[in-house]
Gaussian input, Z-matrix of N, CA and C with variables (Angstrom, degrees):
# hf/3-21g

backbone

0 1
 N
 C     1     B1
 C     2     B2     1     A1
 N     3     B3     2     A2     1     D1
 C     4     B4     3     A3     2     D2
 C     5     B5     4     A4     3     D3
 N     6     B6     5     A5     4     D4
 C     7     B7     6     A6     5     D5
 C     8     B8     7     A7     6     D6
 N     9     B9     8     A8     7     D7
 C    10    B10     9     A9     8     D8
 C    11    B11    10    A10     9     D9
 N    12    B12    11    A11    10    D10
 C    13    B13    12    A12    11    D11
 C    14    B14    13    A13    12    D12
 N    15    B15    14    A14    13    D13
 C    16    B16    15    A15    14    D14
 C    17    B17    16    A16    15    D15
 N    18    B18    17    A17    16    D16
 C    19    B19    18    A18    17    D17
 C    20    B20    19    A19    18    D18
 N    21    B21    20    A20    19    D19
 C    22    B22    21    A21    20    D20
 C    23    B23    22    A22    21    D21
 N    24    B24    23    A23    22    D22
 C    25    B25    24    A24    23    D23
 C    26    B26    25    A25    24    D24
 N    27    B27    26    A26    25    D25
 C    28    B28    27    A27    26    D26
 C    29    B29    28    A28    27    D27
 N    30    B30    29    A29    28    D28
 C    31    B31    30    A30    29    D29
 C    32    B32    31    A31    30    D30
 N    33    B33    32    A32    31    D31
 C    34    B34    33    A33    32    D32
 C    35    B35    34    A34    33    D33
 N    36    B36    35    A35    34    D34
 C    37    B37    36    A36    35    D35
 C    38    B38    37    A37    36    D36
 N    39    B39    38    A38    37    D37
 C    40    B40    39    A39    38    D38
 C    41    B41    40    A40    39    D39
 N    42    B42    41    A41    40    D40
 C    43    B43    42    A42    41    D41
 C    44    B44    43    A43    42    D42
 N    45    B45    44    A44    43    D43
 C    46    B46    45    A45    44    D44
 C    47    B47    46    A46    45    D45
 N    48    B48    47    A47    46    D46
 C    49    B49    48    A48    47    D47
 C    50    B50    49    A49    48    D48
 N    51    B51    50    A50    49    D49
 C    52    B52    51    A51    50    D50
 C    53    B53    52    A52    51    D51
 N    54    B54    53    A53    52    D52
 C    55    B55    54    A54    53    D53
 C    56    B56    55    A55    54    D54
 N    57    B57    56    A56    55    D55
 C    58    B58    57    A57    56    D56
 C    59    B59    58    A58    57    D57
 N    60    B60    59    A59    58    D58
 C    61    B61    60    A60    59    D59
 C    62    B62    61    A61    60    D60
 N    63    B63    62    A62    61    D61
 C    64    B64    63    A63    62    D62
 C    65    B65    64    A64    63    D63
 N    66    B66    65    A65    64    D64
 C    67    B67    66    A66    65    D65
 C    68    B68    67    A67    66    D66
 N    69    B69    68    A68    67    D67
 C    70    B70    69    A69    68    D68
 C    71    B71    70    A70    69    D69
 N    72    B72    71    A71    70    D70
 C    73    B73    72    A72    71    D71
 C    74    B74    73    A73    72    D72
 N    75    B75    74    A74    73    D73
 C    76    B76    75    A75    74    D74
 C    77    B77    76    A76    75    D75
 N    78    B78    77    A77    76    D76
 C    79    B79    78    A78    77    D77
 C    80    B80    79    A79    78    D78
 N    81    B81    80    A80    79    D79
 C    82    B82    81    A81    80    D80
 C    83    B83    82    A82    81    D81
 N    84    B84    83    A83    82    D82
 C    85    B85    84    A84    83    D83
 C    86    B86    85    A85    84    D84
 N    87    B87    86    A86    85    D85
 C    88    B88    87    A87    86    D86
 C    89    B89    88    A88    87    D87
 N    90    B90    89    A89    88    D88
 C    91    B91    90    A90    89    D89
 C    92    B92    91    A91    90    D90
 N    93    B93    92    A92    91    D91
 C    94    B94    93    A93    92    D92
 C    95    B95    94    A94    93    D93
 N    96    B96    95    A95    94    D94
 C    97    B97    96    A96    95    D95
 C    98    B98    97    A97    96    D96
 N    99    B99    98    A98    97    D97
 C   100   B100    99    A99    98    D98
 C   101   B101   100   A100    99    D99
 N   102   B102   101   A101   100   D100
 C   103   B103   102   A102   101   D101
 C   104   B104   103   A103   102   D102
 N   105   B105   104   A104   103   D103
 C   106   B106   105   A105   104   D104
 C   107   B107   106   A106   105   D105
 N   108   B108   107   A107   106   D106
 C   109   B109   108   A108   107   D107
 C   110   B110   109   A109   108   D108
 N   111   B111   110   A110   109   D109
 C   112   B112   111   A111   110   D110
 C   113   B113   112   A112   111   D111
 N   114   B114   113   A113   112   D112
 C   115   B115   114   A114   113   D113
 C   116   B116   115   A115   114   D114
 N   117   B117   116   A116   115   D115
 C   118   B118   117   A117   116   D116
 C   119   B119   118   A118   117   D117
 N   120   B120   119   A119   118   D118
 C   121   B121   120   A120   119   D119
 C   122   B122   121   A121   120   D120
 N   123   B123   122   A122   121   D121
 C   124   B124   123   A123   122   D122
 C   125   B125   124   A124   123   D123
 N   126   B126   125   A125   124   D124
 C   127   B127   126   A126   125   D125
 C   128   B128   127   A127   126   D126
 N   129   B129   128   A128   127   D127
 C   130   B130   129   A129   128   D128
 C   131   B131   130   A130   129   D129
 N   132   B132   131   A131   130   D130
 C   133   B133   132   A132   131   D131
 C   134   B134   133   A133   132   D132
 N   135   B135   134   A134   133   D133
 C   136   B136   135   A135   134   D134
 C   137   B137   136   A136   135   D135
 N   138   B138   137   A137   136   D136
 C   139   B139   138   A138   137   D137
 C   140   B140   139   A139   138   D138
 N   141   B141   140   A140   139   D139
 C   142   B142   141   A141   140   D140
 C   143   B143   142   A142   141   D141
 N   144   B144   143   A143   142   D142
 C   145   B145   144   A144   143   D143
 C   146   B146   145   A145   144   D144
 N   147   B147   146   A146   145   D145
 C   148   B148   147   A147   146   D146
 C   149   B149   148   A148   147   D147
 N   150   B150   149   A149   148   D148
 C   151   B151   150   A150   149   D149
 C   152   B152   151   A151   150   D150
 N   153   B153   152   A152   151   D151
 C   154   B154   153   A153   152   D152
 C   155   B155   154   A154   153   D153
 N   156   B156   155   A155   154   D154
 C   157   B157   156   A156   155   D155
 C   158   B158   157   A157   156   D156
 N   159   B159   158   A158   157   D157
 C   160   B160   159   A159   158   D158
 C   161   B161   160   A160   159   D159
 N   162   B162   161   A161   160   D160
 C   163   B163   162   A162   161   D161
 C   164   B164   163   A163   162   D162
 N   165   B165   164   A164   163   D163
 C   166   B166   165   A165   164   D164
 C   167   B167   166   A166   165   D165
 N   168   B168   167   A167   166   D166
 C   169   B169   168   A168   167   D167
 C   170   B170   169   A169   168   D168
 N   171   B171   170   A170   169   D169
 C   172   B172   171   A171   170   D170
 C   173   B173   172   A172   171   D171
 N   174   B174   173   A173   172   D172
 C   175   B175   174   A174   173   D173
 C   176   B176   175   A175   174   D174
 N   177   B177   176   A176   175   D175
 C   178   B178   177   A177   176   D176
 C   179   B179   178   A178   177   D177
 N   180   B180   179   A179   178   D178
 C   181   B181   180   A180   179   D179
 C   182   B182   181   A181   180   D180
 N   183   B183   182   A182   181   D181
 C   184   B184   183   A183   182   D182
 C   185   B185   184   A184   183   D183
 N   186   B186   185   A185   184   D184
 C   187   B187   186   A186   185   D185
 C   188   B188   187   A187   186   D186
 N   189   B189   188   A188   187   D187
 C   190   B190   189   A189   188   D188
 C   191   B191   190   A190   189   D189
 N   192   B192   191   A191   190   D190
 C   193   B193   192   A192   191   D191
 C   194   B194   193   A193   192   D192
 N   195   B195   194   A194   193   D193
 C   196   B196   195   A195   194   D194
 C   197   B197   196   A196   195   D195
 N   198   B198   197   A197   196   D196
 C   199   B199   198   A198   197   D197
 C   200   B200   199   A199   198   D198

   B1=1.4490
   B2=1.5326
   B3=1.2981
   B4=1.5971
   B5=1.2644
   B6=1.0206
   B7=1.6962
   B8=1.6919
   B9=1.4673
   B10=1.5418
   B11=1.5179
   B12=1.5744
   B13=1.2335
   B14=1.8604
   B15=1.4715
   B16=1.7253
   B17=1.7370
   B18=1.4700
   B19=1.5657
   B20=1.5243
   B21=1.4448
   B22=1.4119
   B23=1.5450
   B24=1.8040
   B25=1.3935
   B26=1.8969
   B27=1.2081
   B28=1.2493
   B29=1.5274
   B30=1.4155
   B31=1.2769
   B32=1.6388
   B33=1.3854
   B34=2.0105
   B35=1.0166
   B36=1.3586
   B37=1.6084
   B38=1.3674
   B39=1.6016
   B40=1.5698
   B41=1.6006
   B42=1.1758
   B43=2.0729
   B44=1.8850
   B45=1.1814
   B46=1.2433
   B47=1.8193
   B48=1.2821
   B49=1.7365
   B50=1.0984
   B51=1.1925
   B52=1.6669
   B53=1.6015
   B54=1.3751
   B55=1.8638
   B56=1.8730
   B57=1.4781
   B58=2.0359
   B59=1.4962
   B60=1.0330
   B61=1.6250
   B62=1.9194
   B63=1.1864
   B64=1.1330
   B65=1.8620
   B66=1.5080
   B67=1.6856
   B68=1.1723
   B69=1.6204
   B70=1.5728
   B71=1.5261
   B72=1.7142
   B73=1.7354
   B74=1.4299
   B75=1.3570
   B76=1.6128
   B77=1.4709
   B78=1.5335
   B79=1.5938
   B80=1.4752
   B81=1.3689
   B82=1.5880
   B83=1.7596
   B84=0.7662
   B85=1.6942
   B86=1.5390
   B87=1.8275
   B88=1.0978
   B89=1.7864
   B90=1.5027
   B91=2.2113
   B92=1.3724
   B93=1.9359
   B94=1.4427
   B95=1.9428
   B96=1.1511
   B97=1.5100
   B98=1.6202
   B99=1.0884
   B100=1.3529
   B101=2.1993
   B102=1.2250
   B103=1.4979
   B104=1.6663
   B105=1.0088
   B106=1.3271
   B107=1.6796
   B108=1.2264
   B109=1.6927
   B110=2.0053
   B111=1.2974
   B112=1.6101
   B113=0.8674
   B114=1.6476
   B115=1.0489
   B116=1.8825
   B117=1.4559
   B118=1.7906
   B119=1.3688
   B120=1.3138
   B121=1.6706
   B122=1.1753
   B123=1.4799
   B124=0.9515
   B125=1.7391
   B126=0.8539
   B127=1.3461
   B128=1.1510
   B129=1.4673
   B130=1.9409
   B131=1.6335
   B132=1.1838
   B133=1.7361
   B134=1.3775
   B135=1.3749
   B136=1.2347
   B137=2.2665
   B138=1.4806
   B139=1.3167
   B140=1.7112
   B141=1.4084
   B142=1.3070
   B143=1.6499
   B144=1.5508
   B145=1.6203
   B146=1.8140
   B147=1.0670
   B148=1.3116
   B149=1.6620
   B150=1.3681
   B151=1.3897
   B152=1.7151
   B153=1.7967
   B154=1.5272
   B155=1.7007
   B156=1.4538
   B157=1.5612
   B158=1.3081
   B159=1.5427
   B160=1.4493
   B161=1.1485
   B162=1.1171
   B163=1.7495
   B164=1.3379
   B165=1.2223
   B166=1.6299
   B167=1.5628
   B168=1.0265
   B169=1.8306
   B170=1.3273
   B171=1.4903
   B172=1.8759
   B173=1.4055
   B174=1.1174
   B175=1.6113
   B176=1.3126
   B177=1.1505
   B178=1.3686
   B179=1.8146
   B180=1.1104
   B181=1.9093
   B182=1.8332
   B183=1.3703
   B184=1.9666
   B185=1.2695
   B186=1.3871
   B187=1.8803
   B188=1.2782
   B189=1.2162
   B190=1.8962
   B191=1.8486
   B192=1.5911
   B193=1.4605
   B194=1.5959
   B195=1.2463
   B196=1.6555
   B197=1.6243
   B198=1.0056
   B199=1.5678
   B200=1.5685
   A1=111.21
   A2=110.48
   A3=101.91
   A4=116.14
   A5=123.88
   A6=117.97
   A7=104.91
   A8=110.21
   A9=119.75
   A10=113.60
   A11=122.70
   A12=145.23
   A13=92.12
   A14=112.42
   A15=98.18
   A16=77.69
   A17=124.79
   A18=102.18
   A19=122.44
   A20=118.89
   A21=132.60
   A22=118.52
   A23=105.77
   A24=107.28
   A25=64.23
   A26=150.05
   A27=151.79
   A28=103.21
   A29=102.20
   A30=136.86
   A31=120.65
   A32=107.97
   A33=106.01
   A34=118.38
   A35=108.57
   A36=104.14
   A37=115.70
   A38=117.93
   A39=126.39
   A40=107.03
   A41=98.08
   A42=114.04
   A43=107.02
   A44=127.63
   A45=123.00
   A46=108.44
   A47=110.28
   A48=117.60
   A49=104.04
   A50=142.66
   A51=127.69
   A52=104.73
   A53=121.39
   A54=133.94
   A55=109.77
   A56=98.15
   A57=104.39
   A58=58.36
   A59=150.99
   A60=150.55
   A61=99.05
   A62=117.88
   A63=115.15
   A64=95.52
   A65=102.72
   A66=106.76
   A67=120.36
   A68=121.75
   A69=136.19
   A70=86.17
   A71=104.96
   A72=115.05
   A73=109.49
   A74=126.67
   A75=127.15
   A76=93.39
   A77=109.36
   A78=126.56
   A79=107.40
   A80=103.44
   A81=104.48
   A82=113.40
   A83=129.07
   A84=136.24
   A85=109.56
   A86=120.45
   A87=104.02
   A88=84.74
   A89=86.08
   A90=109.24
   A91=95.62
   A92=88.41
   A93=100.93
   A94=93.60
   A95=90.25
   A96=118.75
   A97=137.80
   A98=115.16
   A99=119.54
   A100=94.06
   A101=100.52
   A102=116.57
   A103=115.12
   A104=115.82
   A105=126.41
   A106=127.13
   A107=122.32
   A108=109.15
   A109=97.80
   A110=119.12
   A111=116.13
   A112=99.42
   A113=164.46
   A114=159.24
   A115=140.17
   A116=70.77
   A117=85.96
   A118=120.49
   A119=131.47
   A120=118.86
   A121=100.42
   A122=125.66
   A123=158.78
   A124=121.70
   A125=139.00
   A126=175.22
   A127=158.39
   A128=109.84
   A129=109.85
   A130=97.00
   A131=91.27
   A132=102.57
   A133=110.24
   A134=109.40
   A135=141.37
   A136=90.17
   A137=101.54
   A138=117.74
   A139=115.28
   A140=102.58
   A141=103.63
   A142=90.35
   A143=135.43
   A144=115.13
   A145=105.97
   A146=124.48
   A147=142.87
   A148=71.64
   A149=126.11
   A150=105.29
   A151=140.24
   A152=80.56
   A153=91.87
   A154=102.76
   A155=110.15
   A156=114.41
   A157=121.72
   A158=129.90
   A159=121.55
   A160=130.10
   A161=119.93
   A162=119.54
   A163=104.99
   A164=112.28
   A165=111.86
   A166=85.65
   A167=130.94
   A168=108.22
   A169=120.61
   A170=97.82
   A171=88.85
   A172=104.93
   A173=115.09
   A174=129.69
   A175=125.82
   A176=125.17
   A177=131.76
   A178=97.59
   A179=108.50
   A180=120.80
   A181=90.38
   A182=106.22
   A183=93.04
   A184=92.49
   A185=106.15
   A186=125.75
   A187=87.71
   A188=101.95
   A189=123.42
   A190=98.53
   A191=105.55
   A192=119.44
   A193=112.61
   A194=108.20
   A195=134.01
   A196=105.25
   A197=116.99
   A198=120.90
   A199=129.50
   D1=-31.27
   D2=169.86
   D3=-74.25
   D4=-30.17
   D5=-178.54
   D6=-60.05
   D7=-50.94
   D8=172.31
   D9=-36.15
   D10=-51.00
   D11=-155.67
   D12=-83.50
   D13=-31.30
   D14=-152.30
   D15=-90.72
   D16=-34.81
   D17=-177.42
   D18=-90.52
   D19=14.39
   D20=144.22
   D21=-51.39
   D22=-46.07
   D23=-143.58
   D24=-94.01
   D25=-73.99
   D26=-171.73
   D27=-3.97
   D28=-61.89
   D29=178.58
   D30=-42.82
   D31=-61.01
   D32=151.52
   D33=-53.40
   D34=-44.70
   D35=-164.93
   D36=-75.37
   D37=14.24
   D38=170.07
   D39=-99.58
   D40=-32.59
   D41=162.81
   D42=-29.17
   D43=80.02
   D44=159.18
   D45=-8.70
   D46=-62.78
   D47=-177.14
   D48=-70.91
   D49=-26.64
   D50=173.94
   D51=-53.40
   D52=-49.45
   D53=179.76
   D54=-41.44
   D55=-18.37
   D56=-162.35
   D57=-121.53
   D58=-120.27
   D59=-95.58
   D60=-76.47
   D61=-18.73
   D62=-161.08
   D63=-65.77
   D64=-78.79
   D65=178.38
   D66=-69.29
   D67=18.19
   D68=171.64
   D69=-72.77
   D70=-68.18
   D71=-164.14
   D72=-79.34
   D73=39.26
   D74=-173.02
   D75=-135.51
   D76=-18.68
   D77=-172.34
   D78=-82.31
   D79=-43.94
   D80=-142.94
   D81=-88.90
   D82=138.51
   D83=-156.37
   D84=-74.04
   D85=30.87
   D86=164.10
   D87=-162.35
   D88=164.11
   D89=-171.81
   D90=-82.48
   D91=120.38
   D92=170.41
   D93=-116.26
   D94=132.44
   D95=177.31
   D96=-113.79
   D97=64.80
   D98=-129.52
   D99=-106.34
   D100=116.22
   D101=177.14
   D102=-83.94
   D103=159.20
   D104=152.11
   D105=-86.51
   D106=159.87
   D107=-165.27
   D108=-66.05
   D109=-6.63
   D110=177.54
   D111=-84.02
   D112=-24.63
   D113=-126.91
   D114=72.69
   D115=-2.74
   D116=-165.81
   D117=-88.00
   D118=140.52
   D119=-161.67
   D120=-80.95
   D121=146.36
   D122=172.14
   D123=-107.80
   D124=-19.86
   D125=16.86
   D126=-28.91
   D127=153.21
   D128=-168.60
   D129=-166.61
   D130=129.80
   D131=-175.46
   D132=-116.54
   D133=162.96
   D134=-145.52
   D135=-38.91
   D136=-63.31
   D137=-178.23
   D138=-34.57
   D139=-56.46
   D140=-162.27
   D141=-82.39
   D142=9.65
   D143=162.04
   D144=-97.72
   D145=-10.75
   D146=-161.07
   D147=-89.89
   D148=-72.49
   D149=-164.40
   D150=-64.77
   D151=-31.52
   D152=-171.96
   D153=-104.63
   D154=27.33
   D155=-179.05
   D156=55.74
   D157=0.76
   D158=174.66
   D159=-100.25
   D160=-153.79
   D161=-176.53
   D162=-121.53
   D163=144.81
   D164=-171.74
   D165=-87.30
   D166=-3.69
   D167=162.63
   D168=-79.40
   D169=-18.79
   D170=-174.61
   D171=-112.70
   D172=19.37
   D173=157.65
   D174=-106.24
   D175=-26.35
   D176=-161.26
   D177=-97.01
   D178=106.46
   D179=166.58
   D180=103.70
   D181=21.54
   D182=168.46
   D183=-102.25
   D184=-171.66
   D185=176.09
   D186=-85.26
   D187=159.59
   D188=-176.09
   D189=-57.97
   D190=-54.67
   D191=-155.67
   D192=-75.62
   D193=-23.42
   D194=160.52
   D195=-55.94
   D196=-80.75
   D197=-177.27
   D198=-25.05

């Protein structure tokens, strides 16, 4: 399921609008945490590791409840 999850996130990040939304949500003064309908992160920006102390690498393509 992580491999699924890392060519999802591959997968936005080919999204022309992911390139404007990416350092929009790295900007903005609150944790965006953004799942897939499985549970698995799909994104997490700069904010929401500042809050919840982690790394958006070792969050990004785990299960929500893992993280």
């Amino acid at each position: 399921m992580v491999k699924e999850n890392r060519q999802m996130e591959k997968f936005f990040k080919a999204i022309p609008a992911y390139a404007i939304l990416e350092p929009l949500a790295d900007n903005i003064g609150c944790g965006i945490h953004v799942i897939d309908v499985n549970a698995y992160t799909v994104f997490y920006n700069k904010k929401a590791a500042e809050l919840d102390g982690l790394s958006p690498n070792k969050v990004i393509g785990k299960y929500l409840l893992d993280s």
